[in-house]
C-alpha positions in Angstrom: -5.8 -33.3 -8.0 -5.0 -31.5 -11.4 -2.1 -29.8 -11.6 -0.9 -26.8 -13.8 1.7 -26.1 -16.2 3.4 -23.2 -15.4 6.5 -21.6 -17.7 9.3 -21.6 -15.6 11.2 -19.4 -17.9 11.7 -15.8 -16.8 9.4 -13.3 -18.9 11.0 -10.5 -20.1 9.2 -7.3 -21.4 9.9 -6.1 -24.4 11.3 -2.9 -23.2 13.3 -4.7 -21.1 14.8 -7.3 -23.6 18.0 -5.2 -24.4 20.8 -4.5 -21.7 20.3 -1.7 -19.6 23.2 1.1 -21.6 21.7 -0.4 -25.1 18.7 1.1 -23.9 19.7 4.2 -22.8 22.4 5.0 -25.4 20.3 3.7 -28.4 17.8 6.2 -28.2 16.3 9.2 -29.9 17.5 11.9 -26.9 20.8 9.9 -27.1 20.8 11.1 -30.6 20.1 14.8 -30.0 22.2 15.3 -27.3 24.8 13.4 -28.9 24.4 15.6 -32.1 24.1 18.9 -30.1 27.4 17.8 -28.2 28.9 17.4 -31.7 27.9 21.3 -32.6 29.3 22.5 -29.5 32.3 21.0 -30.4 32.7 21.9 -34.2 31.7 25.7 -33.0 34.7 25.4 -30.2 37.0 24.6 -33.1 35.8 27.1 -36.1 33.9 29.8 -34.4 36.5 32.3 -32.9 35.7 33.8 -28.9 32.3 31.2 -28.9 33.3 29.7 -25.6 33.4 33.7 -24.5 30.9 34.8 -22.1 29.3 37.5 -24.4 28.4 34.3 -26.4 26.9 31.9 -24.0 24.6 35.1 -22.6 23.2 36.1 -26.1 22.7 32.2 -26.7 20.3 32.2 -23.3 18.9 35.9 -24.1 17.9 33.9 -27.5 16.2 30.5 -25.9 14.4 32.5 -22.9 11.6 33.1 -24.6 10.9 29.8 -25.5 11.6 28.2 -22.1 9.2 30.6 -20.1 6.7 29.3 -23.1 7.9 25.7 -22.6 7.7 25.5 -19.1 4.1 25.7 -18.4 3.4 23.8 -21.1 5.5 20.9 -19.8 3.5 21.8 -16.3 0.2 21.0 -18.0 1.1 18.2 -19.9 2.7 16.4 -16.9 -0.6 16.6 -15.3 -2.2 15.0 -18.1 -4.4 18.2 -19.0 -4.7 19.8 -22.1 -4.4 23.6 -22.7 -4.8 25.7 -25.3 -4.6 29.0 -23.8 -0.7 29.3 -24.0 -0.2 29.6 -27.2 -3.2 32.3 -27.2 -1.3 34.3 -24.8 1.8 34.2 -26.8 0.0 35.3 -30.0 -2.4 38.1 -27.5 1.0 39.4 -26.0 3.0 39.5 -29.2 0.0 41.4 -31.0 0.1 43.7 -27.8 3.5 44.5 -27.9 3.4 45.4 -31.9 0.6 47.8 -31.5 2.3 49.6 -28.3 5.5 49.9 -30.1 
């Protein structure tokens, strides 16, 4: 009979050689949330009426745009397609709206 050798040490991936909150906190969306944290905070303490709600609805009237262009996106890349036609639409509807107004 021939035996094996087999490494009885546990393997670790290399993803998985840091603890778990090293992982999580050292990363780069750690980093941009933690700097968009720091921001809001800053803007609380110089930027008079900022926590008002006048503020926080101009601040979403500003980003929807963007999200309804974001969120198919995100859709389509998800599914692992590829799809140009979003950023035509964008550039068709904006050229649309110039000429009608």
């Amino acid at each position: 009979m021939t035996s094996t050798t087999v490494d009885e040490r546990a393997r670790t991936y290399r993803a998985h050689a840091r603890p778990f909150l090293r992982r999580a906190v050292l990363t780069r969306e750690a980093a941009i949330i933690g700097i968009l944290l720091l921001v809001i905070v800053v803007s609380l303490a110089t930027v008079r009426n900022f926590d008002s709600p006048l503020t926080v609805t101009y601040l979403l009237r500003d980003i929807a745009p963007i999200l309804l262009i974001a969120l198919p996106m995100t859709l389509i890349i998800i599914t692992e397609e590829i799809d140009l036609s979003v950023a035509s639409i964008v550039g068709l509807s904006s050229v649309t709206v110039g000429v009608l107004t």
